[in-house]
Backbone atoms as SQL, in Angstrom:
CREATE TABLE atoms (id INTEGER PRIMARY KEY, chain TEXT, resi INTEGER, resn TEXT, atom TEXT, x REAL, y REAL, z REAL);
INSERT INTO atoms VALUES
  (1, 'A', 1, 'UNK', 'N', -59.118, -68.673, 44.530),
  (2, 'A', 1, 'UNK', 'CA', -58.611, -67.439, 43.944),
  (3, 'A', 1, 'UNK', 'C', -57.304, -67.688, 43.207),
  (4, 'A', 2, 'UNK', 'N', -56.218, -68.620, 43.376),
  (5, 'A', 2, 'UNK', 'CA', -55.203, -68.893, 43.173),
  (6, 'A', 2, 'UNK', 'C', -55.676, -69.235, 41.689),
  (7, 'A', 3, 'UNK', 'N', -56.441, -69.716, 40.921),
  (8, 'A', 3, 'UNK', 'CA', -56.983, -70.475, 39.747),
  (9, 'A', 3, 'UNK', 'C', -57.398, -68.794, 39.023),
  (10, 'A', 4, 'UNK', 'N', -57.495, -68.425, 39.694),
  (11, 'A', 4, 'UNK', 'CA', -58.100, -66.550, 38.698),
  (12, 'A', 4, 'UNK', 'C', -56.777, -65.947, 38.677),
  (13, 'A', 5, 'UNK', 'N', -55.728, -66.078, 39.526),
  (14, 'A', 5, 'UNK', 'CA', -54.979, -64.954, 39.114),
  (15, 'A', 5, 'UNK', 'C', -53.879, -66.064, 38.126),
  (16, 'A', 6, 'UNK', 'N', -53.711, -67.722, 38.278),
  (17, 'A', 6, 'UNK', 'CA', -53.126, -68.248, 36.943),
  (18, 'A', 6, 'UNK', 'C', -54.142, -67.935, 36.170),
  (19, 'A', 7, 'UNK', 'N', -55.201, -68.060, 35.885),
  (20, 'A', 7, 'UNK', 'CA', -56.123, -67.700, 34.592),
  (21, 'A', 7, 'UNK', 'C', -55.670, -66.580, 33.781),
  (22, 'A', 8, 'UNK', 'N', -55.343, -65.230, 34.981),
  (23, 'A', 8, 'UNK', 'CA', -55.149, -64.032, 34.312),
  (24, 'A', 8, 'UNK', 'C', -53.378, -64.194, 33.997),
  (25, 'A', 9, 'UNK', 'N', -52.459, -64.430, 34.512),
  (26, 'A', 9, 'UNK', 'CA', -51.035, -64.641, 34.129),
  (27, 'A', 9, 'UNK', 'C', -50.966, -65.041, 32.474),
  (28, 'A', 10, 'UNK', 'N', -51.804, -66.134, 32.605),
  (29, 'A', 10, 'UNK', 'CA', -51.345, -66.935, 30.913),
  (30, 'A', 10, 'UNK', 'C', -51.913, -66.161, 30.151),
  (31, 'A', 11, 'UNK', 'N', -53.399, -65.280, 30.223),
  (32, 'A', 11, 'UNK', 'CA', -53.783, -64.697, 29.408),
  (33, 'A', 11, 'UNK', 'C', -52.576, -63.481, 29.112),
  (34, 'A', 12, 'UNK', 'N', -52.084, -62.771, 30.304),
  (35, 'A', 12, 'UNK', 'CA', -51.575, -61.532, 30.015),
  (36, 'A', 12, 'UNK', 'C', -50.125, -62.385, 29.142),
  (37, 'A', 13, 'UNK', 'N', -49.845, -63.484, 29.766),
  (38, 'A', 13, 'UNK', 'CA', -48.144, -64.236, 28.978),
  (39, 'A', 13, 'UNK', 'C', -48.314, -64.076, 27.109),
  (40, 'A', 14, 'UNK', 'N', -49.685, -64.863, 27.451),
  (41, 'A', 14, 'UNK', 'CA', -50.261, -64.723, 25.387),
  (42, 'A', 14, 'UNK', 'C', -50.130, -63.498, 25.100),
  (43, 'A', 15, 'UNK', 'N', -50.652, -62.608, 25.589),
  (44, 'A', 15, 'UNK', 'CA', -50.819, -61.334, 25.125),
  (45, 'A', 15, 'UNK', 'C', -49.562, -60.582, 24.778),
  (46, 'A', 16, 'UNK', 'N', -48.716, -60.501, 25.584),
  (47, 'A', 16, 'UNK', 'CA', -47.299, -60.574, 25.456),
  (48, 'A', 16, 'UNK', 'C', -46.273, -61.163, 24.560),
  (49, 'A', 17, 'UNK', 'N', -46.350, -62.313, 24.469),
  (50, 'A', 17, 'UNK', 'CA', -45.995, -63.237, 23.138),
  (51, 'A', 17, 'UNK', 'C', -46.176, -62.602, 22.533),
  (52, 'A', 18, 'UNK', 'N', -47.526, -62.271, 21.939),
  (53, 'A', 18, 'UNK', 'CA', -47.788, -61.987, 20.789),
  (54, 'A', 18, 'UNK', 'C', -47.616, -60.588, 20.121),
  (55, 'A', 19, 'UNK', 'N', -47.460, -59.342, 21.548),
  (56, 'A', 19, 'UNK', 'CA', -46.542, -57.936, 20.846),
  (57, 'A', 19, 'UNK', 'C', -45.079, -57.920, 21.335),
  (58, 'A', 20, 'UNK', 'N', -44.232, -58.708, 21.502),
  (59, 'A', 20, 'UNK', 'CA', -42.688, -58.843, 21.869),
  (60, 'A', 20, 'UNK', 'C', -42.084, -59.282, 20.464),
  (61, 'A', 21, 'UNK', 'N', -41.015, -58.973, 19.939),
  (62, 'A', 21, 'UNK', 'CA', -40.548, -59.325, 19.335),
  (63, 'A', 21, 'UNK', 'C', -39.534, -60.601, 19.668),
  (64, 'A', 22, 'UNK', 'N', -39.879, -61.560, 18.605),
  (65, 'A', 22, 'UNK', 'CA', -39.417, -63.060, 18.788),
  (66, 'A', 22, 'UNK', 'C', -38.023, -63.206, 18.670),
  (67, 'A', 23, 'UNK', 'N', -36.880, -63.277, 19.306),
  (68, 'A', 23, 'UNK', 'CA', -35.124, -63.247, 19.272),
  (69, 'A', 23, 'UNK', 'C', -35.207, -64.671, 18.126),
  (70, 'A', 24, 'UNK', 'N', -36.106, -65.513, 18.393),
  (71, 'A', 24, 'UNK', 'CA', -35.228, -66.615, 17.559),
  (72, 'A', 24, 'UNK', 'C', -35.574, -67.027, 15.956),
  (73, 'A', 25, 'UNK', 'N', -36.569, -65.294, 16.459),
  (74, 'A', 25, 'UNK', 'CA', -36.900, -65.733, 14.647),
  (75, 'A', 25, 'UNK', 'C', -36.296, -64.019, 13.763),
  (76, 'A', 26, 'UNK', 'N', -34.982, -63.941, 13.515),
  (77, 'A', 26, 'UNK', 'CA', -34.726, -62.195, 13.353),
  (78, 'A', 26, 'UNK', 'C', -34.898, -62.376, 11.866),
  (79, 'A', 27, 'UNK', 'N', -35.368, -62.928, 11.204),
  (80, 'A', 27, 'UNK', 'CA', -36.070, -62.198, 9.917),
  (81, 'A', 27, 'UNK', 'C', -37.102, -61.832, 9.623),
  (82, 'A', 28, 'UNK', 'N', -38.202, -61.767, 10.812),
  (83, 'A', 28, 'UNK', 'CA', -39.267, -61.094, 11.104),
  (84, 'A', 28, 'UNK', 'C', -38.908, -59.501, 11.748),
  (85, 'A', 29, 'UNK', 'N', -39.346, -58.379, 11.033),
  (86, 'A', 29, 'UNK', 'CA', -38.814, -57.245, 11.355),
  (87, 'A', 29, 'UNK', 'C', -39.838, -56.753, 12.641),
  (88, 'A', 30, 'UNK', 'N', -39.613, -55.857, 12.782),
  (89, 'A', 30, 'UNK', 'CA', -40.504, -55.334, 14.333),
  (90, 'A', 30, 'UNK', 'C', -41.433, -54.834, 14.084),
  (91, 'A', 31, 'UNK', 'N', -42.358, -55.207, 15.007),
  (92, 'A', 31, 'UNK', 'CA', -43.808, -54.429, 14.229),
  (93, 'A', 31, 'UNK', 'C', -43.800, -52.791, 14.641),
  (94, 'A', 32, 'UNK', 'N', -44.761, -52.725, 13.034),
  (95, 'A', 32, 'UNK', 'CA', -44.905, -51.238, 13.142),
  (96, 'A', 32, 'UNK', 'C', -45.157, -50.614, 14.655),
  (97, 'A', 33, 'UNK', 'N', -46.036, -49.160, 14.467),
  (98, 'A', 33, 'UNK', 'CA', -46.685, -48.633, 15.901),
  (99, 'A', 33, 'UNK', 'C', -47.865, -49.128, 16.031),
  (100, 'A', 34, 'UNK', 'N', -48.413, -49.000, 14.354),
  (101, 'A', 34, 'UNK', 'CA', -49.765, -49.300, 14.644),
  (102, 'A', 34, 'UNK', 'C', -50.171, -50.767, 14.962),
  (103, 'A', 35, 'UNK', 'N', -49.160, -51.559, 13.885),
  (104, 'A', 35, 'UNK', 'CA', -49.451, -53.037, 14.308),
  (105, 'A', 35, 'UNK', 'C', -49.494, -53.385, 15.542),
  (106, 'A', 36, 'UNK', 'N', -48.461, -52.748, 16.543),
  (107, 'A', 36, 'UNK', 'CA', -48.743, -53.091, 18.336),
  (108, 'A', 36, 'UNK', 'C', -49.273, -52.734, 18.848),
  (109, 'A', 37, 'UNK', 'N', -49.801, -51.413, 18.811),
  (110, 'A', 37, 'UNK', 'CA', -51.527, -51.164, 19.163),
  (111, 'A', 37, 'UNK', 'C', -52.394, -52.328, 18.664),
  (112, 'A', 38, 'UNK', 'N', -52.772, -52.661, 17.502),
  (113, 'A', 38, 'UNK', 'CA', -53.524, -53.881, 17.216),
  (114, 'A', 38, 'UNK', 'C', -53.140, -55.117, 18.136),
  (115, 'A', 39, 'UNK', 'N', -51.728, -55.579, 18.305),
  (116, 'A', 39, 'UNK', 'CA', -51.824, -56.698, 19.012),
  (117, 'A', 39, 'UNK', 'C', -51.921, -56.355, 20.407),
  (118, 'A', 40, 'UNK', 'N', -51.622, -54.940, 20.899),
  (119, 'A', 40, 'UNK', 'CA', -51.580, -54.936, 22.091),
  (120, 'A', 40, 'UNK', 'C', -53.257, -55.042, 21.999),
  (121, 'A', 41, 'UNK', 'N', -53.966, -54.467, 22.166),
  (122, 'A', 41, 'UNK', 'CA', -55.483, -54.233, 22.253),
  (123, 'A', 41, 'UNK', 'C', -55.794, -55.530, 22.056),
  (124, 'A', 42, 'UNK', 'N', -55.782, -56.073, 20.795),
  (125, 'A', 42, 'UNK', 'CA', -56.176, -57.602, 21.043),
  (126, 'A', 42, 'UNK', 'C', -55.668, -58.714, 22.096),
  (127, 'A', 43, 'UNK', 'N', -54.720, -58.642, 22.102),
  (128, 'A', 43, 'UNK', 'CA', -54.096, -59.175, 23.626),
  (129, 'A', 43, 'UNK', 'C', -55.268, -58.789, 25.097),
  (130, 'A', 44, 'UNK', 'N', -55.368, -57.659, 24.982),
  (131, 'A', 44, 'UNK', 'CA', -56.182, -57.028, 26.071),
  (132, 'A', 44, 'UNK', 'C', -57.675, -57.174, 25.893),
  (133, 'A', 45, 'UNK', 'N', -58.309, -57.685, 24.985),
  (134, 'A', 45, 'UNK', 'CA', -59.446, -57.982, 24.789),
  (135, 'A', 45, 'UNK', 'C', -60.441, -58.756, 25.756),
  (136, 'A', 46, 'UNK', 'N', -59.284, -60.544, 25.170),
  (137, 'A', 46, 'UNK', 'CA', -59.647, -61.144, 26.222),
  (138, 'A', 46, 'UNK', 'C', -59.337, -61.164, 28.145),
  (139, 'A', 47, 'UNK', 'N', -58.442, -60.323, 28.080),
  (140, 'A', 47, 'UNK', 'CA', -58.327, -59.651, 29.577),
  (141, 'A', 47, 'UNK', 'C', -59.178, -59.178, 30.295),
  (142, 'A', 48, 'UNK', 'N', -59.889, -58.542, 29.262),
  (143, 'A', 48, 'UNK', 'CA', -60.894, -57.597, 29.869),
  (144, 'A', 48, 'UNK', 'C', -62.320, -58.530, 29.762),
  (145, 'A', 49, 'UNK', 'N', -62.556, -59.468, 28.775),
  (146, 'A', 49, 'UNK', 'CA', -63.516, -60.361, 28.710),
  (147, 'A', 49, 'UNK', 'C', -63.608, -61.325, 30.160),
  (148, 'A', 50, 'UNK', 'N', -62.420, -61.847, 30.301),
  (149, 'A', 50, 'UNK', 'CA', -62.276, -62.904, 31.787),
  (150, 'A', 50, 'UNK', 'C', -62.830, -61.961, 33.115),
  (151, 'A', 51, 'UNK', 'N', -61.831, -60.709, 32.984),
  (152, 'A', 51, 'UNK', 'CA', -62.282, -59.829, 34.221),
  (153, 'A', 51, 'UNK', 'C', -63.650, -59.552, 34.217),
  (154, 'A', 52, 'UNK', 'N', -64.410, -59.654, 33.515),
  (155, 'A', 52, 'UNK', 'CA', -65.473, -59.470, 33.541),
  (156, 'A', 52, 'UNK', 'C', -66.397, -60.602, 34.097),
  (157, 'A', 53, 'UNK', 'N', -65.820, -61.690, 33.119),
  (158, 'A', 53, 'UNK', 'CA', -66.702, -63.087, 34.263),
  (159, 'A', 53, 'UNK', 'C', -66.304, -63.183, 35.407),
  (160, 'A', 54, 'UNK', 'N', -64.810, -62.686, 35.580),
  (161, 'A', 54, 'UNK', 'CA', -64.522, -63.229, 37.597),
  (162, 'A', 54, 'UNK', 'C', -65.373, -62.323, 38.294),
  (163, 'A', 55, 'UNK', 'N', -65.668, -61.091, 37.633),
  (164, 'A', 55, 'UNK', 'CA', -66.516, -60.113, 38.711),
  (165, 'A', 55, 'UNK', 'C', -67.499, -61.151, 38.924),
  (166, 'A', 56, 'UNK', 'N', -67.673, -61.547, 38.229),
  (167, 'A', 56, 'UNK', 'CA', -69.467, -62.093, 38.482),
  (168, 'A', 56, 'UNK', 'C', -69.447, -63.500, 39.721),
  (169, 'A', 57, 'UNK', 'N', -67.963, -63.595, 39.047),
  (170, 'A', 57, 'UNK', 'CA', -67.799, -64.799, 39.735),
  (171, 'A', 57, 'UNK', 'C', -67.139, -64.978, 41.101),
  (172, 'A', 58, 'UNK', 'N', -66.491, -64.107, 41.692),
  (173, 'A', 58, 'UNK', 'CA', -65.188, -64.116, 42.671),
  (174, 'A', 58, 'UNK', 'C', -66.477, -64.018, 44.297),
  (175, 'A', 59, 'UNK', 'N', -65.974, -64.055, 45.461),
  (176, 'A', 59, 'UNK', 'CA', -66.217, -63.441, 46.572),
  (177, 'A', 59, 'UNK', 'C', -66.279, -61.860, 46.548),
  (178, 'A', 60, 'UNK', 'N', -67.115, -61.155, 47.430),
  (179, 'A', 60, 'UNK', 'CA', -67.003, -59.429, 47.481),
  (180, 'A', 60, 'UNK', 'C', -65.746, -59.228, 47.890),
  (181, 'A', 61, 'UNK', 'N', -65.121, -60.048, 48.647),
  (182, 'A', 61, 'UNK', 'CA', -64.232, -59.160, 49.361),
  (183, 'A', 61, 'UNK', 'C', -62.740, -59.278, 48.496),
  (184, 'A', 62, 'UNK', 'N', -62.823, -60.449, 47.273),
  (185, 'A', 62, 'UNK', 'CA', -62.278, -60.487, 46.009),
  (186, 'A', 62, 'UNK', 'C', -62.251, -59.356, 44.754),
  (187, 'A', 63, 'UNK', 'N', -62.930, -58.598, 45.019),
  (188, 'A', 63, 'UNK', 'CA', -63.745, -57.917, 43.894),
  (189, 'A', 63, 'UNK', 'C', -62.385, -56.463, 43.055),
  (190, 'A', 64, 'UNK', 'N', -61.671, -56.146, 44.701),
  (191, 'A', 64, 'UNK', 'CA', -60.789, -55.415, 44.628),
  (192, 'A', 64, 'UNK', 'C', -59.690, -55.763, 43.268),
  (193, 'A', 65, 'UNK', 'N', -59.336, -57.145, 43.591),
  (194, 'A', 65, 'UNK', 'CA', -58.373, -57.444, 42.250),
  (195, 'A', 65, 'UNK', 'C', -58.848, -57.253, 41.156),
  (196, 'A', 66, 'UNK', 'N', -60.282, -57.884, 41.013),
  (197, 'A', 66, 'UNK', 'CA', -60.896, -58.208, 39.640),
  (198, 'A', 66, 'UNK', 'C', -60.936, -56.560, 38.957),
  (199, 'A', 67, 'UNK', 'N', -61.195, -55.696, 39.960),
  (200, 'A', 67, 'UNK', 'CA', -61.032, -53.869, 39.797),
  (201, 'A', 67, 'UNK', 'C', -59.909, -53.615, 39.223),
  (202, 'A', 68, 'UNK', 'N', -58.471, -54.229, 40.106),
  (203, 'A', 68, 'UNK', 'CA', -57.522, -53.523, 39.355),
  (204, 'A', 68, 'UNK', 'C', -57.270, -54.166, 38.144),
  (205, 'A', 69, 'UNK', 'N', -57.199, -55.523, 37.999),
  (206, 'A', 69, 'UNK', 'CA', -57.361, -56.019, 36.502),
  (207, 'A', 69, 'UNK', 'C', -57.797, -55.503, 35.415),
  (208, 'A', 70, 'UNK', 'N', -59.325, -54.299, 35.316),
  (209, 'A', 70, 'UNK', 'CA', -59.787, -54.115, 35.221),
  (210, 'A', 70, 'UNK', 'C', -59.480, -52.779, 34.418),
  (211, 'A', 71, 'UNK', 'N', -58.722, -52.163, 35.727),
  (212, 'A', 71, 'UNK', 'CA', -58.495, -50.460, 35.366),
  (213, 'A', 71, 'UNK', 'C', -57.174, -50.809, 34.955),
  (214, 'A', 72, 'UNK', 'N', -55.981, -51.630, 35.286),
  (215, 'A', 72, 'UNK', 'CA', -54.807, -51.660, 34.165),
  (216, 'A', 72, 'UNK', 'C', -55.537, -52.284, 33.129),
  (217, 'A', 73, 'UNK', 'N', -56.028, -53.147, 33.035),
  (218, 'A', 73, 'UNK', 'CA', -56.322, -53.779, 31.024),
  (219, 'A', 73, 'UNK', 'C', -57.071, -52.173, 30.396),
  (220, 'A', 74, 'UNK', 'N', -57.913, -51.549, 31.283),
  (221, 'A', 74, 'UNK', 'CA', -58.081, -50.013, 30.469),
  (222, 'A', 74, 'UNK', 'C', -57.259, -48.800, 30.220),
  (223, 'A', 75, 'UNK', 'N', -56.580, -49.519, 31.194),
  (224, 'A', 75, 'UNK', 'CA', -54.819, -48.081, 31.154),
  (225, 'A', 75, 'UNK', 'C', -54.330, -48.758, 30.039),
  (226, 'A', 76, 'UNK', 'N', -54.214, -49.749, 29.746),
  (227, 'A', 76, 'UNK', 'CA', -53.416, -50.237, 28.957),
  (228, 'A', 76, 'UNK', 'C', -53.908, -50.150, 27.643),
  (229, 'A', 77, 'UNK', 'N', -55.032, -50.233, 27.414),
  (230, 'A', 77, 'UNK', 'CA', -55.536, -49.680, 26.442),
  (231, 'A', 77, 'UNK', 'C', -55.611, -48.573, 25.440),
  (232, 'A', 78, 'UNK', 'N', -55.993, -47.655, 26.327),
  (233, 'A', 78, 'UNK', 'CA', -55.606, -46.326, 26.294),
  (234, 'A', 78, 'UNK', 'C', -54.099, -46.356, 25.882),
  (235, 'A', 79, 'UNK', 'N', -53.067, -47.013, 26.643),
  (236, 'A', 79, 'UNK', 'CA', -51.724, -46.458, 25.728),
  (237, 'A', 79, 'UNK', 'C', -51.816, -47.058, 24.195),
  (238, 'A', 80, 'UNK', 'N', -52.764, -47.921, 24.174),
  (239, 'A', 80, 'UNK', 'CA', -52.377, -48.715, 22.851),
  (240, 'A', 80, 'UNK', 'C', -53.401, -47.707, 21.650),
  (241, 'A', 81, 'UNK', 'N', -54.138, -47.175, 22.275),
  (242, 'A', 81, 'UNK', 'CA', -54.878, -46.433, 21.306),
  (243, 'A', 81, 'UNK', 'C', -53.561, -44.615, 20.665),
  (244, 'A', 82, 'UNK', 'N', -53.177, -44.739, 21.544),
  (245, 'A', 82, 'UNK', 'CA', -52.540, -43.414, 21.656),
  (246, 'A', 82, 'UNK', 'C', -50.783, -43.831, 20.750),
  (247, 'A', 83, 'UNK', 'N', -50.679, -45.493, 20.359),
  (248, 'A', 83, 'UNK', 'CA', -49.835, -45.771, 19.693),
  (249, 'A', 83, 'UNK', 'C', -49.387, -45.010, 18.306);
C-alpha cells in the first residue's frame, strides 16, 4: 500500500506544479481563472485515472482510501469547473 499512496503524492505534486505559480520564473504572469481550471482538471485527470486502477487493484479492506481519493479528485473538480 505504501507504493499507492507514493504513486498518488507525485501525481497530486505534478498536478500542483503545474497550477502554482513558478517564484523563479516572474515574467510569466499568473494564470487566468479559466486557465487553472484547465490545469487544475487536467492535473486531476490522471488522479482519477490511477484511482481507478488501484480500485481494481488494492485489498477490500484498502478500498476506503482508493474512495476518498476518489471523492476529493471529484470535489476538486467540481471547484475547478465552477472556476
Amino acid at each position: 500500500m505504501g507504493l499507492t499512496v507514493f504513486v498518488v503524492l507525485v501525481v497530486l505534486a505534478a498536478g500542483l506544479e503545474a497550477v502554482l505559480p513558478r517564484r523563479a520564473r516572474p515574467s510569466h504572469p499568473a494564470p487566468e481563472p479559466e486557465d487553472l481550471s484547465f490545469l487544475l482538471r487536467s492535473g486531476l485527470t490522471p488522479i482519477r485515472g490511477y484511482a481507478e486502477i488501484l480500485a481494481e487493484r488494492v485489498r477490500p479492506e484498502d478500498q476506503r482510501m482508493v474512495r476518498a481519493i476518489e471523492h476529493h479528485a471529484e470535489r476538486l473538480t467540481g471547484l475547478a469547473d465552477r472556476l
